[in-house]
Structure formats: C-alpha cells, structure tokens
C-alpha positions as CSV (number, residue, x, y, z in Angstrom):
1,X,-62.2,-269.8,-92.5
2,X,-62.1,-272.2,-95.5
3,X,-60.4,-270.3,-98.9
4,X,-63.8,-270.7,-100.6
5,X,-65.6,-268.2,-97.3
6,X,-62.5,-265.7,-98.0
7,X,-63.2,-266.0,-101.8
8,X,-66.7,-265.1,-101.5
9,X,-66.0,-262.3,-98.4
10,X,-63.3,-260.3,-101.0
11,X,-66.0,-260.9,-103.8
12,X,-69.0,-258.5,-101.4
13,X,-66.3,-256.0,-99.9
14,X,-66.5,-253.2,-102.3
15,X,-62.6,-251.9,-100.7
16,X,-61.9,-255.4,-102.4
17,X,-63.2,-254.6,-105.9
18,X,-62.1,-250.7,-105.8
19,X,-58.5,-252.2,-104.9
20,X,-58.2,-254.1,-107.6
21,X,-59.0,-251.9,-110.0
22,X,-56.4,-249.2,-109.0
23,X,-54.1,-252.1,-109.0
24,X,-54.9,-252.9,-112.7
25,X,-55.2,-248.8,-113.7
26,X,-51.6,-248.5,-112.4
27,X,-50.5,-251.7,-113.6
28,X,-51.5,-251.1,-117.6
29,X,-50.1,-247.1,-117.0
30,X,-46.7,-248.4,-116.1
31,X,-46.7,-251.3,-118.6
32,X,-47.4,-248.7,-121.5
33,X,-44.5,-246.3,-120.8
34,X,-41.7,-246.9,-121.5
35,X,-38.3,-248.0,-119.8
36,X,-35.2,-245.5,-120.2
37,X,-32.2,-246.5,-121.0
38,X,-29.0,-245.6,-119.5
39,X,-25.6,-244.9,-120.5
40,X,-24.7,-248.2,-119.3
41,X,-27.4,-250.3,-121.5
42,X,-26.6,-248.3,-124.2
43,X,-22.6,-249.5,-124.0
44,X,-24.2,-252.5,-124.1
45,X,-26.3,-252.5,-126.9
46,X,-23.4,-250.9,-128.7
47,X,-20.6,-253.7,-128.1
48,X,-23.5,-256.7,-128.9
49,X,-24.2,-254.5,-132.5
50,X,-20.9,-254.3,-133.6
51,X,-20.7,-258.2,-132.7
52,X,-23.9,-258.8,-135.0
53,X,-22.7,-256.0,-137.5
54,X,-19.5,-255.6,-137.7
55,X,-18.9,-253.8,-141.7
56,X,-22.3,-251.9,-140.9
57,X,-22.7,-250.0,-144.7
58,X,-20.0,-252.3,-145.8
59,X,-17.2,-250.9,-143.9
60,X,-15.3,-252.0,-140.8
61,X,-16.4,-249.5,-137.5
62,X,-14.1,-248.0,-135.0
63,X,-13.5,-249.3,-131.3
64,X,-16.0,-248.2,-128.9
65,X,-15.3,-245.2,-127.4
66,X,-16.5,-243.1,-124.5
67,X,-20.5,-242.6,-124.0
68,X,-22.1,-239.5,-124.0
69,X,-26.1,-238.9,-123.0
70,X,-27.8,-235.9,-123.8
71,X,-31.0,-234.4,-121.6
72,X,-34.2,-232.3,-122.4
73,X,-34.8,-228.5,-120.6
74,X,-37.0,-231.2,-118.8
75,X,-33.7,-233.3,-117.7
76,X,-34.5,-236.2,-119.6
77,X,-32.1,-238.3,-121.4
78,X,-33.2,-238.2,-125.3
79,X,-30.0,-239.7,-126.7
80,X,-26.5,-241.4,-125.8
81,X,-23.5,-241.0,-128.3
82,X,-21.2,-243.8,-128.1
83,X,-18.2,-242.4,-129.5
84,X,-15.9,-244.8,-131.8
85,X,-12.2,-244.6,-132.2
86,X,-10.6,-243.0,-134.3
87,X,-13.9,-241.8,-135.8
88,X,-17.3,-242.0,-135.8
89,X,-20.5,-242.5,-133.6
90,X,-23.5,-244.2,-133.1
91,X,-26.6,-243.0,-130.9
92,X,-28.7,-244.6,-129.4
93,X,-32.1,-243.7,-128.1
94,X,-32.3,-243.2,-123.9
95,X,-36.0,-244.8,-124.2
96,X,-37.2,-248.8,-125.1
97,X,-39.9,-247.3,-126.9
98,X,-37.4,-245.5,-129.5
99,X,-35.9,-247.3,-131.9
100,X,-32.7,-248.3,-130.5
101,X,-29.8,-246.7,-133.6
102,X,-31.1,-243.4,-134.6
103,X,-27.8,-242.3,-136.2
104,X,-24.4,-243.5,-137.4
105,X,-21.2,-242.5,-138.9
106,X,-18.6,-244.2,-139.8
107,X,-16.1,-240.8,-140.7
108,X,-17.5,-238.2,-138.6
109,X,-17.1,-236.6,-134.7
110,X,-20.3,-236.3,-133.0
111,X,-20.3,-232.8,-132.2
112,X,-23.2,-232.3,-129.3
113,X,-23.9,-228.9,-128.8
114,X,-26.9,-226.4,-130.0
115,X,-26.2,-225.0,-133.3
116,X,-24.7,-228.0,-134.9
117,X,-27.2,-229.4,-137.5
118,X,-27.1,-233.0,-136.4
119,X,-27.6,-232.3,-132.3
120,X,-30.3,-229.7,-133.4
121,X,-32.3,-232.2,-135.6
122,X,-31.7,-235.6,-132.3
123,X,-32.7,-233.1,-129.6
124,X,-35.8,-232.5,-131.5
125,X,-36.4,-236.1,-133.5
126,X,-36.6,-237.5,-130.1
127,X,-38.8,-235.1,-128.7
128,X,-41.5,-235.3,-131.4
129,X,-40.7,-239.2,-130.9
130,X,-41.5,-239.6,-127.2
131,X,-44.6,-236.7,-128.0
132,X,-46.0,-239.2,-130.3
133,X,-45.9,-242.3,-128.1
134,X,-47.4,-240.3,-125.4
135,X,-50.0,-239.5,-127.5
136,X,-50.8,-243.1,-129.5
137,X,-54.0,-244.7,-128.2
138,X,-53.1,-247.3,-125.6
139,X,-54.8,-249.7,-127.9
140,X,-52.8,-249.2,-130.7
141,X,-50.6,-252.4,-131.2
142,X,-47.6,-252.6,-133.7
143,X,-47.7,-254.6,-137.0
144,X,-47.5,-258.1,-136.6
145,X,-45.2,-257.9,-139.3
146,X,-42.9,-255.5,-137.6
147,X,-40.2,-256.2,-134.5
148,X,-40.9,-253.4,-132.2
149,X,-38.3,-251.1,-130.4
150,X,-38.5,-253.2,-127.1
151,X,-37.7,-256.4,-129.2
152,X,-35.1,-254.8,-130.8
153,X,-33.6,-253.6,-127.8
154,X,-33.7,-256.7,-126.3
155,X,-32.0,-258.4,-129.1
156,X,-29.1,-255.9,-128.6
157,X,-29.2,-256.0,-124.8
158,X,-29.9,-260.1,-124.3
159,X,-26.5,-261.3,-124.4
160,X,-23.6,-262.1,-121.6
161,X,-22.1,-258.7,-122.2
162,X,-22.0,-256.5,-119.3
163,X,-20.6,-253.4,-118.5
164,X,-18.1,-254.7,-115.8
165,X,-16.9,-256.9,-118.6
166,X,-16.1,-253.7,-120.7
167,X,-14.1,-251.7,-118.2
C-alpha cells in the first residue's frame, strides 16, 4: 500500500478522525496547566538568583540554606522556603505558572506554621493564585510586553547548576 492509499484510508475511518481529536483535547489540557516545581528546582532557581542578584534591595544575602516546601489540605505544594544563613529567606512558588519569588527577607526567620502572619497570607496568596489560573480562559495570552512566570523560571532554572553540584 503506497503512503498516498494509507493517507486517504486514515482520512474516511472516522476511529481516525475521533483519535485525533482526543489526542489534541488532551494535548492543549496538559500544555495549559502548569508544571510543579520541586524542592530541588527551587534550590536551583535560588543559587542561579543570587548569582544574577547578589545585593538584592542593595544588600548582600545570606548563604543558601536548607529548603522547606509547604502543601495545601489538598497535599499540594504551594510554596518552598529556601532558608539563608545566618538570616533570611526567599520563597519560591511550587508551580511554573506562579511567579517564581513571591517573598524575601534579608533579616528575618521564616517561621512556617498557621498563625504566623506571613505563612497565613503564602498559604492563601497561592491558593487564590492557582484558583485564578484555573479559572483564566484558555485563550487568554500574556502581554507581549510582559515575561511570563514560565520564562522567568526558565531564566532562573536554565543554567549548568544542578543539585548534585550543590550537595
């Protein structure tokens, strides 16, 4: 059978055509949501912003420290903390989609437990975050104008850095 016969023979089975659009439904669903992050990327991400911003607000930050992720009631990571010595933080968002820094200190110690204003206001910042992308048509694009999340956590991620190379 030539590949023109086989073109046409997919082309009149209707298994054919109903394949293929599953295969593009699924396809776009997956594409739209987005990728988590783990505790591991987020090292990551960490060690290649302190490389691009070392004096972030115009002072020097601490050495990176331990890395903690926080979950949902649902079990989803919302946020890692990655701890810096001998004080401070920065978290980072456990979702591409996020913005990647969603809170810094140079002074403080992250304190990640209900009842503490900060951990109170992440848990529920990144829940009315990931509520919202749900909820954006999927035809919504970004400003032209804008980087998005994704780009900017490839700019942090995108580097020879690896976590083998931090241990």
């Amino acid at each position: 059978m030539s590949p023109i016969d086989l073109s046409v023979r997919c082309r009149k089975s209707p298994n054919f055509l109903g394949i293929i659009c599953w295969l593009v439904f699924f396809g776009l669903v997956f594409h739209l949501q987005g990728a988590p992050v783990d505790r591991d990327h987020a090292l990551i991400a960490a060690t290649r912003w302190q490389s691009l911003t070392p004096n972030p607000m115009g002072k020097p930050a601490g050495k990176l420290g331990k890395v903690e992720t926080f979950f949902n009631a649902a079990g989803e990571a919302r946020f890692h903390v990655v701890h810096l010595e001998p004080a401070g933080y920065v978290v980072f968002s456990a979702d591409d989609e996020l913005e990647p820094i969603i809170a810094f200190s140079h002074l403080d110690t992250f304190v990640g437990q209900a009842g503490n204003p900060l951990f109170d206001l992440l848990h529920k910042d990144t829940e009315n975050r990931m509520r919202h992308l749900h909820a954006k048509p999927a035809n919504q694009a970004p400003a032209l104008s804008q980087p998005t999340a994704k780009g900017k956590w490839a700019k942090l991620t995108a580097s020879s850095v690896t976590c083998a190379s931090l241990r």
